[in-house]
N, C-alpha and C positions, 0 to 999 in steps of 0.2 A: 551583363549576364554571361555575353560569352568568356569574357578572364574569369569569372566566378567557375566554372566549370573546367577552365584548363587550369585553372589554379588547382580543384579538386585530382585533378587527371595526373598535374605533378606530384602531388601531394599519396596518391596511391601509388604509383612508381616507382619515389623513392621507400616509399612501405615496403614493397612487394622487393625492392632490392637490397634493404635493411633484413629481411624476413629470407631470401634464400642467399647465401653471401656463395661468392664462386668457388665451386670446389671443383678438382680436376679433370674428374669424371663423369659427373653428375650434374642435372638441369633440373630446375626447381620451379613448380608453377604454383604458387600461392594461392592464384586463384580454382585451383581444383583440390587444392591440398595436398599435391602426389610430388617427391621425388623418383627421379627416375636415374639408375646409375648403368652405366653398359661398358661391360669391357673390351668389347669391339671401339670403343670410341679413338677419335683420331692418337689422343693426347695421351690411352692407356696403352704401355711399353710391356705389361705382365699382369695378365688378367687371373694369373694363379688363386690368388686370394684376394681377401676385401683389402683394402687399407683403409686406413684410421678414419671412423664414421663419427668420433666426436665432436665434429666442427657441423652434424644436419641437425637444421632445424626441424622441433617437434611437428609432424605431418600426419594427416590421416593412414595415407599409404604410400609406402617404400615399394618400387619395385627395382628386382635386380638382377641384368639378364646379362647371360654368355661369361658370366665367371666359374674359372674350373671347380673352384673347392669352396665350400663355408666352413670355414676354420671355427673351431671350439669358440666360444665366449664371442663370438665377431660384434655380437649385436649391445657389449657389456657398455660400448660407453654412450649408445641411444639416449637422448631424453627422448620420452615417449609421450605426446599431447593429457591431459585429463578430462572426463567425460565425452571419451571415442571409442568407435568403432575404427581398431586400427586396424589397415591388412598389411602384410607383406607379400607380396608376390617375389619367385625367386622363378628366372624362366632358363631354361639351356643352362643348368646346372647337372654337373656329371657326378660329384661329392660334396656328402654332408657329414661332417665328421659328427665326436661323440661331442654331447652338451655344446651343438653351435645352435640347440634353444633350449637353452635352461634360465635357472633363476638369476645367473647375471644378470638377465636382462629385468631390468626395471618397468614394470606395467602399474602404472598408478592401478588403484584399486577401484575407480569410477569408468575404467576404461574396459574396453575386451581387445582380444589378440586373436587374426584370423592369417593362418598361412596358406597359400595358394603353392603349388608347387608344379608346375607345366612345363613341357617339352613344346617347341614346333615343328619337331622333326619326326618322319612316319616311323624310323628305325629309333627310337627314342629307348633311353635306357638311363636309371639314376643307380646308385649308390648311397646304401642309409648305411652306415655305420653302426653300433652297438653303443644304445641312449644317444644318438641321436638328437633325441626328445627326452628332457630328463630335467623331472621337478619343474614343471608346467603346465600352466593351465591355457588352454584354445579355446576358442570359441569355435571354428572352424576348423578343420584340415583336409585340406582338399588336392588329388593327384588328378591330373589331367593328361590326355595326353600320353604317358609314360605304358611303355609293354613290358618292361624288362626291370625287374629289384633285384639286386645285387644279382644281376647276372637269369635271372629266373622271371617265369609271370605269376612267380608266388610273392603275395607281400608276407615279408619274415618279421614278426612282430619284435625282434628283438633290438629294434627301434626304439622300442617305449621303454626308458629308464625309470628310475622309481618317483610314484607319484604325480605320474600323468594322466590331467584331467580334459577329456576333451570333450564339447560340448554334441559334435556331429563330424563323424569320419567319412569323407567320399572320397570317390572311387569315381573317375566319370573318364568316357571314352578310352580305357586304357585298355592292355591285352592279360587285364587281371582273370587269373583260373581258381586260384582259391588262395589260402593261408597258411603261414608255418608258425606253428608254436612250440621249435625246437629250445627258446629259454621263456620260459614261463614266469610273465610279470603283471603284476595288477594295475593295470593301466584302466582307467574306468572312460571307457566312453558310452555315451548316453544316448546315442543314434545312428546305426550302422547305413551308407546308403553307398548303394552298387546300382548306377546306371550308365546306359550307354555303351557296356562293355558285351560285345559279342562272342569272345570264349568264354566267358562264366555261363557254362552249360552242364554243370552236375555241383550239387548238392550236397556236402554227405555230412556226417558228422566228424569225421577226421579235416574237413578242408573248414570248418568253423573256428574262429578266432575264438584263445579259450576269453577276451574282456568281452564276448558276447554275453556272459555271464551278470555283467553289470548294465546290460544295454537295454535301453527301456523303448527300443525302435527298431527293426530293421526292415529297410526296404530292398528288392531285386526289382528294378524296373527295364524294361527295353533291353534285353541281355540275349544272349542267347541259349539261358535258360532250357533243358527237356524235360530233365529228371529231378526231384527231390527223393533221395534213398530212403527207405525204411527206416524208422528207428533215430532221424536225424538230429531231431529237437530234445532233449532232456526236459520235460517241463520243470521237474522240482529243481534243478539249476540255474533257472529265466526269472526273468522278472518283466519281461516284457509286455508294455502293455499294446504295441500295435505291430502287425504282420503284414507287410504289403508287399502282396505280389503278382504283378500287375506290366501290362504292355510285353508280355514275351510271347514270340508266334510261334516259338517254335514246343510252347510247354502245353501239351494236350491230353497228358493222363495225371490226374489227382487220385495219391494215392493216401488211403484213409491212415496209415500207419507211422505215417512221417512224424507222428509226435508220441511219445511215450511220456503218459501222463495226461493232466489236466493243467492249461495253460490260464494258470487261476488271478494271473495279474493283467491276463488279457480283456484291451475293451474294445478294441477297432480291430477289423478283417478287411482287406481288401483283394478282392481274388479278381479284380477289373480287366477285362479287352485280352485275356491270353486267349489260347484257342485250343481249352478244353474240348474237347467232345467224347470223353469217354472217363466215368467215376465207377470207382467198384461198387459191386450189389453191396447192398446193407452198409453203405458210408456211414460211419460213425463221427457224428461232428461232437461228441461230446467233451475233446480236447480241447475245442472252441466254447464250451458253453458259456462261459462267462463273457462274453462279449455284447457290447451295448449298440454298436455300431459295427455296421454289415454293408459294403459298399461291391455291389457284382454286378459292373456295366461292362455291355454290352458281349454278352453273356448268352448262352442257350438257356434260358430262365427254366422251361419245363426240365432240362435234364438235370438240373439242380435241384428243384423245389421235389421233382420225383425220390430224389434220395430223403426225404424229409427232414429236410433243413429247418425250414422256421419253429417246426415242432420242437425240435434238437434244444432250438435256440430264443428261450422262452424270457430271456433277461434283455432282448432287442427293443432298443428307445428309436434307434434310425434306421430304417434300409434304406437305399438306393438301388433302384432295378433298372433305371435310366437308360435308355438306347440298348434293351436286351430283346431276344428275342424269342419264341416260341416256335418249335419245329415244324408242326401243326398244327394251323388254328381250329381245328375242327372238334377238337379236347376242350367240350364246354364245361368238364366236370372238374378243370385243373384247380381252380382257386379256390371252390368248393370243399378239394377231396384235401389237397394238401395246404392250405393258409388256411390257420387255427386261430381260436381266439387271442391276442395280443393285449394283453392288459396293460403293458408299459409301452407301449408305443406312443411316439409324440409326432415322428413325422415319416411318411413314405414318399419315395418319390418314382413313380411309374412312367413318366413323361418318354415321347419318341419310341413304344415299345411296340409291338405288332398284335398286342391283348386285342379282341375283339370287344364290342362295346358291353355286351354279355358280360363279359368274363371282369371288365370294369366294375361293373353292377355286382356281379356277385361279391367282388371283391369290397366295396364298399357299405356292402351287406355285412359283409363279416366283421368292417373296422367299427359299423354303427351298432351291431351287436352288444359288444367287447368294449363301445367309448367310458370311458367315465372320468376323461378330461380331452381336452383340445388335441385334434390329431390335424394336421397339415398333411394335406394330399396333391402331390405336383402332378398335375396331368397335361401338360404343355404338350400339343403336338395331339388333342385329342377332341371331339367334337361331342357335347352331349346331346343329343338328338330328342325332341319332346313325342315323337312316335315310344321312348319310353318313358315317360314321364310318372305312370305309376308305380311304378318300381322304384326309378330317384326319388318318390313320394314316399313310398314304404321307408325307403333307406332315413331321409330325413325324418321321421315321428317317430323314429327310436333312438335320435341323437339329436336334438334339433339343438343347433348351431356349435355341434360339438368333431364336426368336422369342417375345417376349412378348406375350401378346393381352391389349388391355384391352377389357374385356364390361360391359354393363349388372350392376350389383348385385342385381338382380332375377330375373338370369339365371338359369334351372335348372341346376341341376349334375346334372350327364349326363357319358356318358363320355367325351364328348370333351371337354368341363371339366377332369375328372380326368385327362386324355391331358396337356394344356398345364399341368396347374397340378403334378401328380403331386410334382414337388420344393418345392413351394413351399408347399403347403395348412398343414402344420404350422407355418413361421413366417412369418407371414403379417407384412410392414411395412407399419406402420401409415400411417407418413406415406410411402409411396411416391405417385407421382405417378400411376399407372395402377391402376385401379378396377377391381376383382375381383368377382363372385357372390357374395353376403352367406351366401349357402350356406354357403362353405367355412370358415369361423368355426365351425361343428358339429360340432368334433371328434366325435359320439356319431353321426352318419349313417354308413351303409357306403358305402364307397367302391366304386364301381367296378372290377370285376378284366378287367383290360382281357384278360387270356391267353381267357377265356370270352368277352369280347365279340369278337374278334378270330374266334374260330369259329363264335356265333354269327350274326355279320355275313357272314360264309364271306369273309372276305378270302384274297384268295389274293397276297397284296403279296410272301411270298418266291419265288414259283413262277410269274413274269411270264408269259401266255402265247407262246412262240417266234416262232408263226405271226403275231401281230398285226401288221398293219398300222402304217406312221404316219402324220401327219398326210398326208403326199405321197402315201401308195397305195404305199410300197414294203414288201415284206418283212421286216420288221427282224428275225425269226429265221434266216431263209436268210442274211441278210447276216451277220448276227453269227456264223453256222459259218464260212463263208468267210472271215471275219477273223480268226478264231482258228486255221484250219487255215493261211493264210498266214505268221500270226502263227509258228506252231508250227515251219514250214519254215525261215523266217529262222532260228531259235533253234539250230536244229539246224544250217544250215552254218556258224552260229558258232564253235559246240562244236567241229565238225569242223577249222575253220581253225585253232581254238585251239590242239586237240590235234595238227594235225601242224607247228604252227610251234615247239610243245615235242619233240617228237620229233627237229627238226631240229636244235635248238638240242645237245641233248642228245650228240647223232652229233657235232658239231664239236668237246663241251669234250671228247672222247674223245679224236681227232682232233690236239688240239691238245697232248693228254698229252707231257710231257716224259718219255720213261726213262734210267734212271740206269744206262750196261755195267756198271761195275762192281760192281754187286750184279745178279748174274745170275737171272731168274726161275725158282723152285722149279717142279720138273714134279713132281705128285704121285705119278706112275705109278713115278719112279726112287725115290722115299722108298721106296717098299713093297715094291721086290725088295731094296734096300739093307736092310731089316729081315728080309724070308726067309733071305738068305746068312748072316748072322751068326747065327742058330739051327740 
């Protein structure tokens, strides 16, 4: 057994040395699939440019660090693996000339092409030449690391030669401030994303790259973001369908005008963790309205929803309110006055938020209102208490089992547990997405008989009191008699008009009777003396 096994161990060995054959520069590990070439190495005399890369074997990823230039065509005599995810990393590179990534280079058509492009140095600084990047498709392109393009911490897009497609452009830890579109080229990328970079702290429409036009993404996260200017966004020149702006502490004023126009390819918002605290009077989200999904954690929720947002935003299938908070919880009329009926909604998720159990309740009022299919409700981090039990009671007999709650696993099973879960405890899906009370796995506990809790609690939910009030201070008993006795009057000159326009009708097919002289109508009165005389 044991030659069986150094038999196999030779037999990979000489694989693995068939597979990367020695080249001057560069070390080959087969088993990760990565060449690695460095011009610091013992053996490199002139780390200027590449030399002849046709003797590497096809590899997942090439990386290639401390050479001064990538000369035009470098990568032309590559074979490139099929059905890969390839990357090239290129690290402690000072020059990229023009077309050192174009269509020389050979990418089987089963494969993708991802470029990593990083500095390890703090004073970091590249060199993109003009097309650069020319008649190419990325999957990736990503700047690391790097403060300084061509001399500036503006990236100068004249980079992109004609015909470049890139699937997602980032921008991560660099001293990027904005962009120059002094040659103007139709580079189409598909997902713009700026993180990690702490000068990107203003906005405007001039520092916008014009391929923002084809980008159906853009993200600013953890930046050091303040301001977005007036007027930034062009909506009828976008296409974008997601805006995420999210993790910057230093962006605290939203201002309602940043988009001119209606951002009508829009479906995701993410306004997550900045630190808002101040929106102009009468915010106008209508630039947003087409958005299906709405993601604002952790978040001053009331100073949001007071602008009225979800009204705004009447096409919402998801929110996330997740880890948000309320200024004051003593605003019991917040979920009441501003969360409106939501007819498309499919899931919310309120979990970890400082709502009061009230304001839970009301809120679950309004989604069972409004159900008229399955709504998903995360409330993780939240306790339903059977001291209200008729109100979850009311909430459930206007939607019953048309709201799902997801609860902590920890959660006690109580009756209003068993209220929401009543259909579901015995088959409990395992791999469902929404987390249940680790309770109800106990087949052997007694359940809750909600007919006793229901009397217990004294709900009186079928027997609403007449006389109450509503929120307005009107009568709603007095009113609802007068609408049913008006109601009543209508129904009845219905009836009335019904029945004499059949009466009328009835009178004319009479009326309209044809008789036949010559069968002359029997009188019963002559039958009956005709049968006296004859006895």
């Amino acid at each position: 057994m044991f030659s069986f096994f150094l038999l196999l161990f030779v037999v990979r060995l000489n694989s693995v040395d068939s597979q990367c054959p020695s080249i001057e520069f560069c070390e080959c590990d087969s088993a990760y699939s990565t060449i690695t070439c460095d011009g610091n190495s013992d053996n490199q005399t002139d780390n200027t440019y590449f030399p002849s890369l046709s003797f590497l074997p096809p590899m997942e990823e090439y990386i290639f660090s401390n050479f001064k230039q990538i000369q035009p065509n470098a990568f032309e005599n590559v074979t490139f693996p099929s059905n890969q995810s390839i990357t090239i990393r290129l690290i402690n590179i000072s020059i990229i000339h023009p077309d050192a990534f174009s269509n020389s280079m050979i990418i089987p058509d089963s494969s993708t092409l991802s470029v990593d492009i990083e500095q390890s140095t703090n004073s970091s600084s590249i060199a993109l030449r003009l097309n650069a990047f020319n008649h190419i498709r990325l999957k990736n392109l990503r700047f690391v690391n790097i403060n300084m393009f061509n001399g500036r911490p503006i990236f100068d897009t004249s980079c992109f030669g004609e015909q470049v497609e890139i699937e997602e452009l980032i921008f991560q830890q660099s001293g990027l401030t904005g962009f120059s579109n002094s040659i103007r080229k139709p580079a189409n990328v598909k997902r713009l994303s700026i993180r990690e970079c702490p000068s990107f702290t203003q906005l405007t429409a001039k520092s916008l790259p014009t391929f923002l036009s084809t980008s159906e993404s853009l993200e600013i996260s953890t930046t050091g973001l303040q301001l977005i200017n007036s007027h930034t966004f062009q909506a009828w020149s976008l296409v974008l369908k997601e805006l995420t702006i999210r993790n910057n502490p230093n962006f605290k004023v939203l201002s309602s005008n940043m988009v001119d126009g209606v951002l009508m390819e829009l479906e995701k918002l993410d306004l997550s963790n900045n630190s808002v605290d101040s929106i102009v009077e009468n915010y106008d989200w209508f630039a947003y309205s087409y958005i299906k999904h709405l993601i604002l954690k952790q978040q001053q929720l009331d100073l949001f929803l007071r602008t009225k947002l979800l009204m705004s935003l009447s096409r919402l299938k998801i929110i996330d309110f997740s880890e948000s908070f309320i200024q004051n919880s003593t605003q019991e009329d917040l979920i009441e006055t501003y969360v409106p009926s939501m007819r498309n909604l499919v899931s919310m998720n309120v979990s970890y938020t400082n709502l009061t159990e009230q304001m839970i309740i009301d809120l679950l009022t309004c989604l069972s209102n409004a159900a008229n299919r399955t709504i998903a409700v995360s409330l993780l981090g939240r306790t339903l208490h059977e001291s209200h039990f008729c109100s979850y009671f009311n909430v459930f007999s206007k939607s019953p089992n048309l709201l799902r709650l997801e609860l902590d696993e920890t959660h006690e099973c109580n009756c209003v547990v068993d209220l929401f879960y009543q259909d579901e405890f015995v088959q409990i899906v395992k791999n469902d997405s929404l987390k249940r009370p680790q309770c109800l796995h106990d087949m052997r506990r007694t359940r809750c008989n909600i007919q006793e809790q229901l009397s217990t609690s004294k709900c009186s939910i079928a027997m609403p009191n007449p006389d109450k009030p509503d929120r307005n201070g009107r009568n709603v008993g007095n009113e609802a008699f007068i609408g049913i006795m008006v109601g009543l009057s209508v129904f009845l000159l219905v009836l009335l008009a019904v029945g004499t326009g059949v009466a009328y009708r009835a009178r004319a097919n009479r009326r309209m009777t044809i008789l036949d002289m010559e069968v002359p109508i029997e009188n019963p009165l002559a039958v009956i003396i005709e049968e006296r005389s004859q006895k």
